[in-house]
Residue, then its C-alpha position, 0 to 999 in steps of 0.5 A: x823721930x819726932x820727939x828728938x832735939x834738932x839736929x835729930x827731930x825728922x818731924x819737917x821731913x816727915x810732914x813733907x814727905x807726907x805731903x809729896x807721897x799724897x801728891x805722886x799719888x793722886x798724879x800717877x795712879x788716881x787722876x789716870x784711871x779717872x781719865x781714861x772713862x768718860x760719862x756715867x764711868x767716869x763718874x762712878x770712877x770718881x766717887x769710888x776713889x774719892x771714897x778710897x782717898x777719904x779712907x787712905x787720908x784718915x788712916x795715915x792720919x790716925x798713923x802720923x797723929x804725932x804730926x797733928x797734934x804737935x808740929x802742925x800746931x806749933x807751926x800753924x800749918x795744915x792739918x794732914x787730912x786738910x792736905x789730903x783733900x786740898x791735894x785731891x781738889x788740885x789735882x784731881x778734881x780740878x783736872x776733871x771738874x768740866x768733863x764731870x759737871x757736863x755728865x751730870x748736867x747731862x744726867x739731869x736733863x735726861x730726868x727732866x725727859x723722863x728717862x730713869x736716871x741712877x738719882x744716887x750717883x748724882x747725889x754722890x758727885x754733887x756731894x764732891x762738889x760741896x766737900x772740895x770746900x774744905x774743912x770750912x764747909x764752905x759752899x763756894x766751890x759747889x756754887x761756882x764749878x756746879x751751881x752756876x752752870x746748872x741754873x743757866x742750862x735750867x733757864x735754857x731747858x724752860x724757856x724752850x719747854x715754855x715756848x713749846x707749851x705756850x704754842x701747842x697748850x690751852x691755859x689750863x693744861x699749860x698751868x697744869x704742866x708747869x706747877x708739875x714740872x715746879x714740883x719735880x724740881x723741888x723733888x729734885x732738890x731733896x733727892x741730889x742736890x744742896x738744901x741751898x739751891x732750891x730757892x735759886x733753882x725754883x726762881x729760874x723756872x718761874x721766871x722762865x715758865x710763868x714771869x716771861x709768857x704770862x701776859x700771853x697766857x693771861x690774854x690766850x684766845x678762848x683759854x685765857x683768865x676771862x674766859x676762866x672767869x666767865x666759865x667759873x673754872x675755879x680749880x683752874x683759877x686757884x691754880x693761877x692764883x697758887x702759880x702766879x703769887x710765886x713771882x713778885x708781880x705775877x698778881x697785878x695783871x691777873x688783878x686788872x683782868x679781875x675788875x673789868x670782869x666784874x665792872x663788864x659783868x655789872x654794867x651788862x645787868x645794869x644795862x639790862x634792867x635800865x631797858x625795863x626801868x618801870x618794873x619792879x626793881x627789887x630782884x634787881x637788887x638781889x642780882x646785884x647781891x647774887x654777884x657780890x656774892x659769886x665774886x666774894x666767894x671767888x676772891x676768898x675771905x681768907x687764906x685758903x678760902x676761895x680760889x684768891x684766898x682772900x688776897x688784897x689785890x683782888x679784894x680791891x679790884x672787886x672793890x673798884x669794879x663794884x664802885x663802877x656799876x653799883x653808882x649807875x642809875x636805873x632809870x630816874x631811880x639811884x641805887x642808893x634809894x633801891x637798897x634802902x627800899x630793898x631793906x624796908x622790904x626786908x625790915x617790914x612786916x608786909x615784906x619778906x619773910x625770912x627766919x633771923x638768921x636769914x635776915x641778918x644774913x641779907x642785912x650783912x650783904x646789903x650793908x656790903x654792897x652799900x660800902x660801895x656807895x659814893x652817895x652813902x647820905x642819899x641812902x639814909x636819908x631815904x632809909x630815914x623816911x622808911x624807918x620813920x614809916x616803920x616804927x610809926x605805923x607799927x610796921x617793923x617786923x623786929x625791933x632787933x633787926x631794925x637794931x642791928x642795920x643800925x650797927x652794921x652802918x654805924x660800923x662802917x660809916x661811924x656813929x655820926x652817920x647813924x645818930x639819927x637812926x638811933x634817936x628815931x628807934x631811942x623816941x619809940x621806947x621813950x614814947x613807951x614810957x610816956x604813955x604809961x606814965x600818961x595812963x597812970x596821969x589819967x587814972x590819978x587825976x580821975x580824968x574820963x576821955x572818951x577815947x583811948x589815946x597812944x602817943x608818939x613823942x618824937x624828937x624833931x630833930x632825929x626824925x623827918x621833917x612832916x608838915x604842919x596842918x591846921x586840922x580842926x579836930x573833933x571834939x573827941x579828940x579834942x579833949x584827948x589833946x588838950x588832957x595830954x598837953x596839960x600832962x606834957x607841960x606839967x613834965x616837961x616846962x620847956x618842951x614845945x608839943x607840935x602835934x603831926x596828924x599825917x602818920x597817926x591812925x585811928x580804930x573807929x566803931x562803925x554801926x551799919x544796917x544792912x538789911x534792917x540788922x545791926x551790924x558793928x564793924x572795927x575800922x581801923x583807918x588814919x586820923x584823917x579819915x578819922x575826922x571824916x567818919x567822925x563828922x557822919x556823927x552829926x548829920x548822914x551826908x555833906x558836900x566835899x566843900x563842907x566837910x573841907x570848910x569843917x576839918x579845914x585839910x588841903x584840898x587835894x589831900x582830902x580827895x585821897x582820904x574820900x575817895x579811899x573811904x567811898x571805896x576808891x575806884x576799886x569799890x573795896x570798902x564802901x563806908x560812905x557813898x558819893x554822889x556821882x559815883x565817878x572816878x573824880x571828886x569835885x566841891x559840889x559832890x555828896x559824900x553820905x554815911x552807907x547804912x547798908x554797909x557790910x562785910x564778913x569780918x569784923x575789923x576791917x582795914x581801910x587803905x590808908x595812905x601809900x606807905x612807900x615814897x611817892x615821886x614828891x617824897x623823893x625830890x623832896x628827899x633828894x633836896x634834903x640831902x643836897x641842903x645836907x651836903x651843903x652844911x657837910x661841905x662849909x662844915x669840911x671846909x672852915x674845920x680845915x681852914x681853922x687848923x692850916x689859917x691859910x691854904x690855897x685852893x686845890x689843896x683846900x679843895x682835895x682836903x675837903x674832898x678827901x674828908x667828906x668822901x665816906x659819905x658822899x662824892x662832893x663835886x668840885x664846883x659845889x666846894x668852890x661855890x661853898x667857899x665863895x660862900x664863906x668868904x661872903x659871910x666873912x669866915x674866909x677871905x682871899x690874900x691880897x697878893x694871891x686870889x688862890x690863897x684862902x685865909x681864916x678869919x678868927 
């Protein structure tokens, strides 16, 4: 038939027969028989003839493949089972499509109720769906004639179920139903519906169950985020995290909610401990690492850790909230210089003990809540001073430790911020070194000193500043100076030795009498107790007056070291005995060596001066820094001007702001200062038509 010449080629007839029988017989028996039932029939109905149609069209196209092969290709026309299936999409299921959609829409909300549902014949019918797209896959009708339709009756369904909930359910239980429900229609998506349609169908519902109620849920009474916070919930919390990160700005108000917890949390101890100020304040700072601790176990490190998983928004309101109280002062006292007294406390060998692990833990967590510090240059400057204490006095109880607190605030302030720390620690080994070479000095030259000497030589830069005195030292130590300065000259041409007694210590040999017997004690004291024991070599009383005219110390100072060595007014050790024995020292008082002296050890310490900052030492520390910041700010400010020449003043100001604020918060009104400053001293100058406009001068 189809392979004749025209006029006898009956291929077109053929091909639109085909076409007209496919057409009478969807019109006449299939889309009837469809009709005729109504919900889950009419869909069962459905699928079985489509099932049949698909059959019926493949077999008569095997029969007319002669069709295919030849005439619909020569004539580009469409292929006989494309015919079949566009025929069906026309006839039959454009005439049913409505009624088929409401019966499956139907289905579904009956699952979501929780009635049992048959899940395969709604697979079956979506499926019609995405195949009366044609033989090009394409998904459009499914999208239109169902998908469409399927995610405005979801909207609808939740946020009904959303106001339900919201009225009748905690927080918690809320959260509970609703990643539940997410999970079901996800489930749902693999049972029935197209791959495609998960992500549109599980936007839906968080828009409905989570974006639209969440300020609501967040501030529900007795249930909401603060109260999560405050009863610690942290499954309830990570599930809030899980649900909330889903949509693009469920974060931020769980974020807000975060920080005033934290900042109210830290202000209420802060208040707390400000009532009792004069107590002891290191367990104050242990609370302050305790909550850090909480708050960065709760906000998570990392992904899958903590209930926050380490997410940025959190890590910056804890960061915020921290900033808030850690800056508050406890009475007179800054929490800059509690910390660097928290870490003398760690560091020394009279504080705490704790193994290596434990301490370099401690460390990290101190030098965490230190990064929160707006005044990070009070805190070296104190930590500086006990450092200094530390090492002189043989105090440290690891060197590695001292090492390592250095590097973790090299870290996180950079090296200039520890390069002093670091020539402090670099002179004691140096110092080592010296004293060798000086025994071997001493050894060579054959020289005999009385006494065995150690020195310290330090850099005068890298450490603080010590004042000077003009003790008149013992012949004793004399000779030790003067042998010394001679080795020191003889290395070093062009070094200057400035000779600090204030932190040195001696260990005297004291012979006593107590009860007619002789008795030596090791008495390890300053240097200037030293010098008063010293002077008992020459005659067995003095007046405070002479002993002050001998060694020519302050006068107040040498009160201090008298009375430590009379036995204070604890009476602890009595080297010396003074005349009246009261509380007070004046000029005419008697201070005599006591030969009956005595005690059960051999080396016995005598209380030198407080190791710990006293009230003089903290001002003077505090003008330290502000003479520091001073240089910092002009430093900032010519460093800018030298780059830009000219920049008018607010730019000027939040530049130099904005370069000094890793180590400290400057104030406006000091940069101004620091300006007019400049401009006096000719670095700067104003423009002659503009007083807000700086110039440089070259």
């Amino acid at each position: 038939m189809c392979t004749q010449k025209p006029p006898n080629n009956w291929s077109e007839h053929l091909y639109n027969n085909y076409c007209e029988a496919v057409k009478d017989y969807l019109t006449a028996r299939i889309l009837p028989r469809i009709k005729e039932k109504h919900d889950e029939s009419m869909l069962r109905e459905l699928v079985r003839r489509w099932e049949n149609h698909k059959l019926l069209i493949r077999f008569l196209s095997h029969v007319f493949k002669y069709l295919d092969r030849f005439y619909v290709k020569r004539l580009s026309l469409p292929e006989l089972s494309e015919v079949g299936s566009q025929n069906f999409h026309d006839i039959v299921f454009n005439a049913v499509k409505r009624e088929v959609r409401t019966a499956i829409l139907e289905l579904i909300r009956r699952e979501r109720e929780c009635e049992i549902v048959d899940k395969k014949l709604i697979k079956e019918v979506v499926e019609i769906f995405v195949e009366m797209g044609g033989s090009r896959n394409s998904l459009e009708v499914y999208v239109t004639d169902f998908e469409e339709q399927l995610l405005s009756t979801t909207a609808d369904y939740y946020s009904r179920e959303s106001a339900k909930w919201c009225e009748k359910d905690s927080f918690p239980e809320y959260m509970r139903k609703a990643e539940d429900r997410l999970k079901q229609e996800q489930e749902r998506v693999t049972h029935y519906l197209h791959s495609s349609t998960e992500e549109k169908l599980l936007k839906v519902c968080e828009e409905q169950l989570l974006q639209g109620p969440e300020q609501s849920l967040l501030e529900k009474e007795n249930s909401g985020c603060e109260v999560l916070l405050l009863d610690n919930k942290t499954d309830d919390l990570s599930r809030m995290f899980r649900l909330f990160s889903r949509i693009a700005t469920g974060l931020p108000p769980i974020g807000n909610i975060v920080r005033k917890h934290i900042t109210d949390v830290g202000l209420q101890l802060v208040k707390k401990q400000s009532s009792t100020a004069d107590t002891d304040l290191m367990p104050y700072v242990q609370e302050l690492l305790d909550i850090h601790d909480k708050y960065t176990d709760l906000v998570g490190t990392g992904p899958e850790k903590g209930c926050f998983q380490g997410h940025t928004i959190f890590h910056k309101a804890m960061k915020e909230a921290f900033e808030v109280f850690v800056n508050k002062d406890i009475g007179k006292t800054s929490t800059a210089e509690l910390l660097s007294n928290f870490c003398d406390n760690l560091l020394k060998k009279s504080g705490e003990r704790l193994s290596d692990e434990a301490l370099e833990d401690k460390l990290e967590k101190v030098v965490r809540l230190f990064s929160y510090l707006s005044d990070k240059d009070i805190f070296a400057e104190f930590y500086k001073k006990q450092l200094a204490k530390r090492l002189l006095l043989a105090r440290s109880s690891s060197d590695d430790a001292e090492r390592s607190m250095i590097a973790k605030l090299k870290l996180r302030c950079g090296a200039q911020f520890t390069s002093k720390l670091e020539g402090m620690v670099t002179d004691m080994n140096l110092s080592s070194d010296i004293q060798s070479a000086f025994n071997d000095y001493v050894r060579d030259k054959d020289v005999k000193l009385d006494t065995d000497l150690t020195l310290q030589v330090l850099t005068t830069g890298f450490w603080p500043t010590y004042k000077s005195d003009e003790l008149n030292l013992p012949t004793e130590m004399l000779q030790c100076i003067t042998t010394f300065k001679a080795f020191f000259d003889q290395r070093h041409s062009h070094r200057q030795l400035r000779w600090v007694h204030s932190l040195g210590s001696a260990t005297v040999l004291g012979t006593f009498s107590p009860g007619g017997k002789v008795k030596k004690h090791d008495l390890m004291v300053s240097t200037y107790q030293a010098c008063v024991l010293l002077l008992f070599n020459s005659q067995d009383s003095y007046t405070f007056d002479e002993i002050q005219q001998h060694l020519n110390l302050p006068v107040e100072e040498l009160k201090r070291y008298m009375m430590s060595l009379a036995g204070g007014a604890k009476g602890k050790v009595k080297i010396l005995t003074k005349t009246p024995a009261n509380g007070d020292v004046s000029a005419t008082d008697v201070f005599a060596y006591n030969s009956s002296f005595t005690d059960r050890a051999r080396r016995i310490k005598v209380p030198m001066i407080a190791a710990k900052i006293t009230q003089e030492e903290k001002d003077s520390t505090r003008a330290t820094v502000d003479e520091d910041r001073k240089h910092a700010i002009e430093a900032a400010i010519v460093r800018i001007m030298k780059t830009r020449k000219s920049l008018d003043h607010q730019k000027l100001v939040l530049e130099a702001s904005t370069q000094l604020m890793r180590h400290f918060k400057p104030d406006p009104k000091q940069i101004k200062k620091r300006i007019e400053d400049l401009i006096h001293r000719e670095y700067l100058e104003r423009d002659s038509n503009n007083a807000n406009l700086y110039k440089y001068l070259a």
